[in-house]
N, C-alpha and C positions, 0 to 999 in steps of 0.2 A: 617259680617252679620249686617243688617240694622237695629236698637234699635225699628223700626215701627214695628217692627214684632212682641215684646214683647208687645205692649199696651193693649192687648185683654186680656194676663195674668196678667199684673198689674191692671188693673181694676179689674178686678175677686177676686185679691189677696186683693184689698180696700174693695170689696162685702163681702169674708169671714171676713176681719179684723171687719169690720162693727156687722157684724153678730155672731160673737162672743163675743161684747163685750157691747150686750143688756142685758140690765140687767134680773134677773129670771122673775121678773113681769109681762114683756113685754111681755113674751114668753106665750104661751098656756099651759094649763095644758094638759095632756097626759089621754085621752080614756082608756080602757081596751082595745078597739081594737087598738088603735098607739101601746101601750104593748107590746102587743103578735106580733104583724106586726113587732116590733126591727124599727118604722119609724124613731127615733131617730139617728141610728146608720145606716139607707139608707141615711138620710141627710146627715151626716159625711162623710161617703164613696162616694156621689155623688159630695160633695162641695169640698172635695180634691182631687177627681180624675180627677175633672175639672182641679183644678189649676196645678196638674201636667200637664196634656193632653197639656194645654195650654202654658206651659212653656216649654213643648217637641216640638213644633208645630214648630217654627220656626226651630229647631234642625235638623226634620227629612227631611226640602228640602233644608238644606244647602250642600252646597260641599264638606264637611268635609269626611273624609274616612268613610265608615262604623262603623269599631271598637272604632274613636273617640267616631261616633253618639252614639256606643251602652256604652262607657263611662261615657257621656254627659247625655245621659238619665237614667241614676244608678245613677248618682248625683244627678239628680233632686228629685228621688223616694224619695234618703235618705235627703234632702233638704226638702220636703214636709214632709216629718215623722217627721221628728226635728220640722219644724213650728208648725205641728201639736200638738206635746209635751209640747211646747214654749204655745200655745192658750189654753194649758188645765193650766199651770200654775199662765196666763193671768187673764181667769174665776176664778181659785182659788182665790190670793189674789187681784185684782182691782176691778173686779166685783160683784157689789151687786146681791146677790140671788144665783151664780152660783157656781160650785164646780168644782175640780177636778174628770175626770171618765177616769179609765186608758181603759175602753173597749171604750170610744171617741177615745181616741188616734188610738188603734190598729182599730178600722174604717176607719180613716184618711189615715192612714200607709197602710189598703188593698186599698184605692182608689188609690193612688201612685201608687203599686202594678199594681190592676187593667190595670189602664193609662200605665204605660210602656207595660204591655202585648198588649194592644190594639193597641200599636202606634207601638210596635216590628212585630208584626204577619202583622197587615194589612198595615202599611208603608214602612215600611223596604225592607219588602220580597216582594214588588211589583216594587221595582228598581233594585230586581235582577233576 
């Protein structure tokens, strides 16, 4: 498989690394209505289900057998959850203003999630 396929992911992966490691300040203070909306924890869930999606992407129109792909892409989920864990530790001690929030993480971990369903149900199941 051609490492071009991955650029789209590694850039996204610089976009989250970026993004995580703004300091609190930078960041906007939080509405009553972001609040109650959980838009905190849509970001999380949208910015890692990306990075899985994208790092499954080249995965799902490779030649590789099916049950590699469905391997391949279990790996990633739990690869993107681990980052995910990893950026919350990141925030804790590097980052000024920011903390440790374990429901970020388990945000992160359902976008993963998310991303394989998405990529299993509508890629997969349309090459067979």
């Amino acid at each position: 498989m051609n490492r071009k396929y991955f650029y789209t992911a590694f850039a996204w992966f610089m976009i989250v690394l970026v993004l995580i490691c703004l300091p609190g300040s930078d960041l906007p203070k939080p509405d009553n209505w972001m609040k109650i909306l959980y838009l905190d924890k849509i970001i999380h869930t949208f910015l890692f289900g990306m990075l899985a999606y994208l790092f499954m992407r080249p995965m799902l129109f490779s030649e590789i057998r099916r049950e590699r792909k469905k391997a391949w892409l279990i790996g990633i989920v739990i690869a993107t959850s681990a980052w995910g864990i990893t950026t919350e530790f990141i925030q804790k001690y590097l980052v000024t203003g920011r903390s440790f929030e374990l429901a970020d993480w388990i945000a992160d971990s359902c976008g993963a999630v998310f991303a394989w369903i998405f990529a299993w149900k509508t890629q997969l199941k349309k090459a067979h």
